[in-house]
N, C-alpha and C positions, 0 to 999 in steps of 0.2 A: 492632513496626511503625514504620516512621520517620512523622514530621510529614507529609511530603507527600503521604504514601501516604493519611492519616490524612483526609487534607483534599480530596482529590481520590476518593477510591471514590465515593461518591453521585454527581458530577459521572462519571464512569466509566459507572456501570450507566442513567444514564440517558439517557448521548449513546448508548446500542447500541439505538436504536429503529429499525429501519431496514429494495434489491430489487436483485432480478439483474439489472438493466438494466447497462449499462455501469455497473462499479460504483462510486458514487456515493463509498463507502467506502477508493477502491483507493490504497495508498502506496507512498514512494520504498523501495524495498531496499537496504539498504548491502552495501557486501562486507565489513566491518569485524568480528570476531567477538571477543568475550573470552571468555576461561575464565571459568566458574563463574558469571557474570553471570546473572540472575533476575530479572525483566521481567514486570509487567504490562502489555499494550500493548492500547490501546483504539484504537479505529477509527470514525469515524460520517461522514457525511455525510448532505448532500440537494441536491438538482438536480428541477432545472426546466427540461421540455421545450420543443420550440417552442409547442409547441399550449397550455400555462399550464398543464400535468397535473406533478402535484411527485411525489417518490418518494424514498425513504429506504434506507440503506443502514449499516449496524453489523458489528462485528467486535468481539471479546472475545476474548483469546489470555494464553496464558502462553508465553513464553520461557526455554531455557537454554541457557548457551554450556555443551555437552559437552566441547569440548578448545579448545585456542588456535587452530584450524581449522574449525572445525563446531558450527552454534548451530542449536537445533531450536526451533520453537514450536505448537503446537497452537491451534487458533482455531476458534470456533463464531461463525457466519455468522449473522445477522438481517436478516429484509426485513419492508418492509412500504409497498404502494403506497396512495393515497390513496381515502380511504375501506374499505377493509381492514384486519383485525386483522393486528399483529405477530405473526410465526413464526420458527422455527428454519428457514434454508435448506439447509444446507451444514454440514457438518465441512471444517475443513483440515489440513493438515501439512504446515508448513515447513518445509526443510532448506537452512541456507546456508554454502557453504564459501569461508573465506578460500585463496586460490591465493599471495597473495605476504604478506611480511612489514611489518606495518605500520609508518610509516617509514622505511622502507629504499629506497623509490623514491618521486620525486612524485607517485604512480600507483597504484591499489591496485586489484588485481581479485578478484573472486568468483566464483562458480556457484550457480544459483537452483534448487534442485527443488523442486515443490510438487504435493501430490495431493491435490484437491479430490473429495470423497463427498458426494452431490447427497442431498435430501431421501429425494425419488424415486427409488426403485432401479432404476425404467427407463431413469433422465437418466443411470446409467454414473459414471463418475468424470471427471475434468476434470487435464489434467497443464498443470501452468506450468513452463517451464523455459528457460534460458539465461545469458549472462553480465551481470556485475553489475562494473560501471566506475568509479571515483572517483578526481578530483587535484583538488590543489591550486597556487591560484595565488596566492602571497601570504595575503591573507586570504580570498578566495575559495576555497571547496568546490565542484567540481561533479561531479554523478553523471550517469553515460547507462545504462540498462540497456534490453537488448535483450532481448524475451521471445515464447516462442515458446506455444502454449496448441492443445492437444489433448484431445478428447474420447475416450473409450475406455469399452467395457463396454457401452453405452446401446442399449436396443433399435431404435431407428433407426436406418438406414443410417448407417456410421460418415461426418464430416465434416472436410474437409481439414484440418493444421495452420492457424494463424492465427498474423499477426504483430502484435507491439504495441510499445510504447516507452513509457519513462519517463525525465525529467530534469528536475534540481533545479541552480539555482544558489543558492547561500548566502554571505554574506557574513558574518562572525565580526566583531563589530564588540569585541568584550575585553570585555563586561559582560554582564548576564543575556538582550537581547534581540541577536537576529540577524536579520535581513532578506534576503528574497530570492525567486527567482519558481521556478514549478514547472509541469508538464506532463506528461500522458499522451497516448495515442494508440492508437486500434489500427488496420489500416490493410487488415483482411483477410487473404486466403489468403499464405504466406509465399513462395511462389512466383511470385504473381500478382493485385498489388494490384488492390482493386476500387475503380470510379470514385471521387472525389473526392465525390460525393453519400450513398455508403455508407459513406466513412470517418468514424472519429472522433478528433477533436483537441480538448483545452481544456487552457489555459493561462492563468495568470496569476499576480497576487503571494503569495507567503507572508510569515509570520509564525513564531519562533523565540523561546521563551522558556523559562529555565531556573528550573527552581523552587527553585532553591538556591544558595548559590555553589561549589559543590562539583558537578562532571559528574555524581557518583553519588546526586545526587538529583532524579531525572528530570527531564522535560522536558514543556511542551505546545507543536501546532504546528498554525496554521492555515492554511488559505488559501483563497480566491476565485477562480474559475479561470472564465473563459469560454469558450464552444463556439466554432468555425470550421470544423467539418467539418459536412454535412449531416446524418452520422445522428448528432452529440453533442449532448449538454442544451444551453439554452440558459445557463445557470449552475448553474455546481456549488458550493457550502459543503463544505470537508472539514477535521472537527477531528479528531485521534492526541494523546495521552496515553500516554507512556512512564515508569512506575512502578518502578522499585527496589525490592526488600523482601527 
């Protein structure tokens, strides 16, 4: 087991304290895949609504790149709102496929599928899917990923697609720390966005740090992001830990 790994599990298992609200936990997707790659990748957050009620949000997954195309990860989901014990929410299963060849165009695209298995076998399953964007500009990285989220299975009237969005810009400064700002969204039906008081939007800066000088000794990544949409937190905390081993 390498040093970083070594030094980072505790710090790991104890950012995954965490609710289904917009989720507090939710990160950028790359389209980027490598062969044979092995990945612990932790997820945490917490957001603060308007009304001063906090909530937490966790993700614990392991990743593999299958082929130089297709990297899968499995991830067990944690909530927990305030004053409430932590629980297991959700199982996941990611699936990401790279579409072009990585530097071979300034521009890399992907595809996102993901099937979300809700605690409750009434909640159904939950599909995320869509394309997954990245160029670069110089030192600059940036991602746009457009994603589409579907409930299926759940004993309730089934409920229209939903659109969302995600984007990251990054600055590659050549040494261990990068800088740059991040964003999510979700904006409602994909058809038929709902007022600007139902939508949710926060943005703001991150934080990039590698824990080695070598790419293959993972990575932490923070950021601070504020609400502007009516129904988003009013701040969100989200820390990821990306593990090698």
């Amino acid at each position: 087991m390498s040093r970083p790994l070594k030094n980072l599990l505790p710090l790991i298992f104890a950012a995954c304290g965490a609710t289904a609200h917009a989720d507090p936990a939710d990160y950028i997707f790359s389209p980027i895949v490598e062969k044979g790659e092995r990945e612990i990748d932790s997820k945490a957050g917490i957001a603060r609504d308007r009304d001063g009620r906090s909530f937490w949000g966790g993700k614990l997954g392991v990743e593999y790149g299958f082929t130089s195309w297709w990297a899968a990860e499995a991830t067990v989901n944690f909530g927990r709102e305030l004053g409430e014990s932590t629980r297991v929410l959700s199982l996941e299963w990611e699936n990401r496929f790279q579409l072009t060849e990585t530097g071979k165009h300034p521009w890399d695209i992907g595809l996102l599928f993901e099937v979300e298995r809700e605690r409750e076998s009434s909640e159904g399953y939950e599909l995320r899917y869509g394309p997954l964007l990245q160029m670069q500009w110089g030192a600059v990285q940036g991602n746009l990923n457009l994603l589409f989220e579907r409930r299926v299975g759940a004993d309730e009237p089934q409920e229209p697609t939903e659109f969302g969005y995600q984007w990251q810009l990054r600055h590659h400064a050549g040494g261990r720390v990068d800088w740059g700002a991040q964003g999510f969204g979700k904006l409602g039906r994909w058809d038929h966005w709902a007022p600007r008081r139902e939508q949710s939007h926060i943005l703001g800066p991150a934080l990039f740090v590698k824990l080695g000088d070598d790419d293959d000794d993972g990575e932490f990544e923070a950021g601070l992001l504020a609400g502007t949409g009516g129904a988003a937190p009013k701040l969100t905390l989200r820390l990821q830990a990306m593990i090698p081993f």
